[in-house]
Structures are given as C-alpha cells and as structure tokens.
C-alpha positions in Angstrom: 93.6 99.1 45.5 94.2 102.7 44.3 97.6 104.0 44.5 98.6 107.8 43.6 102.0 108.9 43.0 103.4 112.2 43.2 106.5 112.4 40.7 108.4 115.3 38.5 108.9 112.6 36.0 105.5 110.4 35.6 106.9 109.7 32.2 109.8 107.3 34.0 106.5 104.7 34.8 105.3 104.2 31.4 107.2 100.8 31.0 106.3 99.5 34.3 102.6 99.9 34.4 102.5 98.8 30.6 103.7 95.3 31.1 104.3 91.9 33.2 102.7 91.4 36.7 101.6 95.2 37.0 100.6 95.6 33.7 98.1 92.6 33.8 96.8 94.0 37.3 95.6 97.1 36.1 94.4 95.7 32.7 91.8 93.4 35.1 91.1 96.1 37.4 93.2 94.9 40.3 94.7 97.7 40.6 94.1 101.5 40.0 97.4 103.8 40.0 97.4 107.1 38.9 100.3 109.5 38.5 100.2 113.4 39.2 103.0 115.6 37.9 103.8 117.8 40.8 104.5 120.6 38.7 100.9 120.8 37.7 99.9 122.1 41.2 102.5 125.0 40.9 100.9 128.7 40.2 104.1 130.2 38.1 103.6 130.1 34.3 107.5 128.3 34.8 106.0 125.6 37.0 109.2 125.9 39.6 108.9 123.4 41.9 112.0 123.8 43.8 113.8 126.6 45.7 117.3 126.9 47.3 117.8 125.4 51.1 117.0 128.2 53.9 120.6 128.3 55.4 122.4 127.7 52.4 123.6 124.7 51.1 124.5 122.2 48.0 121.1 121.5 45.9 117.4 122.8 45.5 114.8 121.4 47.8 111.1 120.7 47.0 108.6 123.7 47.8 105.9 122.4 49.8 102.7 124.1 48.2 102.8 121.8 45.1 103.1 118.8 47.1 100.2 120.1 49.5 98.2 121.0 47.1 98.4 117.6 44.9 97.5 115.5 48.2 94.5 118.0 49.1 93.2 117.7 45.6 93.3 113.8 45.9 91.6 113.9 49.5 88.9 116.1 48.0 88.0 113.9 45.1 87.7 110.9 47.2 85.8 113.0 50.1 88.0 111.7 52.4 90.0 113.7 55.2 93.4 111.5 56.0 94.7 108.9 53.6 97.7 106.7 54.1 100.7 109.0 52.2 104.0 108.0 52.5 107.2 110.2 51.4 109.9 108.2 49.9 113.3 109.1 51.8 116.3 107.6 53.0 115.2 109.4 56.7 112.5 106.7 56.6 112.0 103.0 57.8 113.7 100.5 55.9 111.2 98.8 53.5 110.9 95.0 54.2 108.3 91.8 53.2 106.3 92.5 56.8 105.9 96.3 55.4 104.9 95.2 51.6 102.0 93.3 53.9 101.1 96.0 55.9 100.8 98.5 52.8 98.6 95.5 50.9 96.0 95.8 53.5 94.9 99.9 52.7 92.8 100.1 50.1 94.3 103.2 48.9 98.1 104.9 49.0 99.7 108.4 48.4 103.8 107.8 47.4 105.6 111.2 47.2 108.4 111.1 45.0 111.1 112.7 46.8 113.8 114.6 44.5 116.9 116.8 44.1 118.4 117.5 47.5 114.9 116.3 49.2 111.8 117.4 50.1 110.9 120.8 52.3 110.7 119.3 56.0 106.8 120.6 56.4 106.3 117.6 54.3 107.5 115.0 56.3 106.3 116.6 59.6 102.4 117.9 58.8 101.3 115.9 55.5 103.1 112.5 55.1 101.6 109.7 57.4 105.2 107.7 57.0 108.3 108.1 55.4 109.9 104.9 53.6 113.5 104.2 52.6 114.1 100.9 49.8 117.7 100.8 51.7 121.3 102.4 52.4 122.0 103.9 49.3 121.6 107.5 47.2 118.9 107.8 44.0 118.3 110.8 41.9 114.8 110.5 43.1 111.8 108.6 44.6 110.7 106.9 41.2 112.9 104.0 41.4 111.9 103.5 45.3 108.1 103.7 44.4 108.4 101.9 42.1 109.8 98.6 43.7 107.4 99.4 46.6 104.0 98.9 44.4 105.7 96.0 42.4 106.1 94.0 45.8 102.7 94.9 47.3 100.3 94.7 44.1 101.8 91.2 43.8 100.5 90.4 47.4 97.1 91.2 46.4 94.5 88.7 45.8 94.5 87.6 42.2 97.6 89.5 41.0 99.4 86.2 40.8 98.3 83.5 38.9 99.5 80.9 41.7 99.0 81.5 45.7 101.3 78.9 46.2 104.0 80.5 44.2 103.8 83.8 46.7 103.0 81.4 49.7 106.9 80.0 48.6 109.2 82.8 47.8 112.4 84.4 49.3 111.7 86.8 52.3 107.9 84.8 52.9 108.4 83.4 56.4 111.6 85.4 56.9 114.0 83.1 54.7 115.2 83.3 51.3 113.5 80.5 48.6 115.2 77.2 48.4 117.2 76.6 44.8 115.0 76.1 41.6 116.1 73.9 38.9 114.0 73.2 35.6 114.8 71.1 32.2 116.9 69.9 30.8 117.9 67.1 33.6 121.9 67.5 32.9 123.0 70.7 31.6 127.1 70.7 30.1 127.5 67.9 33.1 125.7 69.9 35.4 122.7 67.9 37.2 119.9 68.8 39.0 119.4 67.1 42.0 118.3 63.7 42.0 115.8 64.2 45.2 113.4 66.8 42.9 113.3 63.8 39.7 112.2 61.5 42.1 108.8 62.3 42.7 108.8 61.8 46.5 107.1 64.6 47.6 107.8 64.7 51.3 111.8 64.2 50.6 111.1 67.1 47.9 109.8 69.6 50.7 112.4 68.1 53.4 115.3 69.3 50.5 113.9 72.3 49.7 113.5 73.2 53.9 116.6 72.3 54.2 118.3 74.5 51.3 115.6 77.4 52.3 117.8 77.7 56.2 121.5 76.6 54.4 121.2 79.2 52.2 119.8 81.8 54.4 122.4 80.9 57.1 125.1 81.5 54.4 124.2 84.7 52.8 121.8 86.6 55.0 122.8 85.3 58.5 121.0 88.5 60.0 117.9 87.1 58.8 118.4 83.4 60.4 119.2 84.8 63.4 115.7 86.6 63.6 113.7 83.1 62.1 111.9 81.0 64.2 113.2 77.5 64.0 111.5 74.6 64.9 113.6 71.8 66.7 113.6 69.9 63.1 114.6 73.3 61.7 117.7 73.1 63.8 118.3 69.6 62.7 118.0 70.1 58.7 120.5 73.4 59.2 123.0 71.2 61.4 122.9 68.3 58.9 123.2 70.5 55.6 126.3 72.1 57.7 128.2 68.2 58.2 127.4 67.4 54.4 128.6 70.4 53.0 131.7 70.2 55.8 
C-alpha cells in the first residue's frame, strides 16, 4: 500500500514512521508513505498557504490551489485519474474498525491534513473522495488524525503483524472490546491472576475470555453491545457474569 499525506508540518511524522509497527512496515516494504509539504505547491516566494475566510470571521482558512495542485501532481505521477483522497475533518464520518477495513483494501490513499480554521470548502466538494473525523473533539490540525488512521489500517495489512491471531483477538474486532490480559508473575502484591488462564484448559480459557470480552463491553461501551450480534450462549455468558459479579 502507498499512502500520501498532505501536511504543513511533515516534520510532526518523523517519530512515527521511524519506529515500532509502522516503522518495521516500511523498512520491509509493506508499506510506502510519503509526505508532501503543502507549501511546496504554492507560487509566492512566502509560500502563503492560507488566506482570511470570505465573510469574515475568526482564523485563516486553507487556499485551495496548493492542495489541488499537490493531489494533481500525485495523480500524474502514477498515471492515474481519481484516487481514493480523504480530507481529515470533524464535518466527516466518524472513523471506526469497519472503516480502518475498508481503507486496508485500496492499494493506495491521499490524507489531506486539514489546519487552522479548516480547509477552503472547494476541497471537500470537487477533490476529496471522503471526509474522515477520528471523533468529537478540536485538534490544531489533521496530523494527529492521520496519523492514528494509518497506524490502525497498516496494522490490518498482511504481514504488518507478526501474529494474525493477535489482530483476529483485539478490542473493536467483531465489535467488542478484548477480554482482560494478565502475564507473569502469577501473584503480584496479593493480586492474582485468574486461576482459569493457569490451568491450561483451553476451552474454559476461551469460555472466560468470551465471557469477559461481552461483561466488559456491556459495562463500558454499552452502545457497542447493543449493536453486537449475540448468539444464544452469548446471552448466557453476559447473564451469568452479571449474577457472579451481583
């Protein structure tokens, strides 16, 4: 997968590529992401990249020509006429696991880092394909969002993760957040890991860890249980975990 990003500050995404999951993508060729300062598409010897809001108004808004001319130039050097490009916003959908799937499958992705007081509406209407939100909340700017939106898809792609299993297993997969993980020592300051995952009995392992998976997604995200598709034993495990903890 090739991913371009359009940012004022491609300096912010030196750490990120450089190390953990991401890092080691790239390094094996997994994944190809390149980032384009805006202001290199400008024609001013200042490089202005913003201008003040027809109208009037609190803030600068991003001129449109850089941002046209950035995803032109990428369209030409691939010889291709549409690619998926996506402005980061908070006007847009709200980012979930089912969309981090659905951006895995392209084999290639625009992000335009949105900035300042946002991004000159001509944007949104005649070059970006969809406009993404990473939730309810104000940034300074779209790095932040595109960033968390390639760290979730890269890791979906195939050999980014050293384990399927451990993807096939984690909160949000299947629409429910991950069961509790414990690890060494056994007892910690008199606190014990359960005694079902030291006993080696697989099945009453993945019956525990189904169980806590719907408790604790009933608990803290009942939004999310309510949207799940239970199975009648699902129903069960979440009615018995409510009488034990009752």
């Amino acid at each position: 997968m090739r991913i371009d990003v359009l940012t004022l500050f491609p300096q912010m995404f030196d750490g990120l590529l450089s190390c953990s999951i991401m890092g080691r993508a790239k390094e094996c060729g997994l994944v190809d992401i390149r980032l384009h300062d805006i202001r290199a598409y400008t024609h001013d010897k200042h490089h202005v990249v913003d201008d003040y809001p027809y109208g009037g108004g609190a803030g600068m808004v991003l001129k449109p020509e850089p941002i046209f001319e950035a995803v032109e130039s990428i369209k030409m050097e691939r010889g291709l006429s549409s690619l998926p490009t996506i402005l980061l916003t908070p006007q847009g959908r709200l980012f979930t696991q089912d969309i981090a799937r659905e951006l895995a499958g392209y084999q290639h992705l625009i992000l335009i880092c949105g900035h300042y007081e946002g991004v000159d509406e001509r944007v949104a209407e005649n070059l970006a394909s969809d406009e993404i939100s990473i939730g309810d909340y104000l940034l300074s700017g779209g790095e932040v969002a595109a960033m968390a939106i390639m760290d979730c898809v890269i890791r979906l792609l195939p050999g980014v993760l050293g384990s399927e299993a451990s993807l096939a297993e984690e909160s949000h997969i299947g629409g429910l957040l991950e069961y509790p993980q414990y690890t060494r020592p056994p007892v910690y300051r008199g606190l014990a890991a359960p005694l079902v995952l030291l006993s080696g009995d697989h099945g009453e392992i993945a019956r525990w860890r189904r169980q806590q998976s719907l408790l604790r997604t009933a608990k803290r995200r009942p939004d999310l249980i309510e949207k799940a598709v239970l199975s009648s034993e699902d129903k069960s495990l979440l009615s018995e975990a409510f009488e034990i903890k009752s």
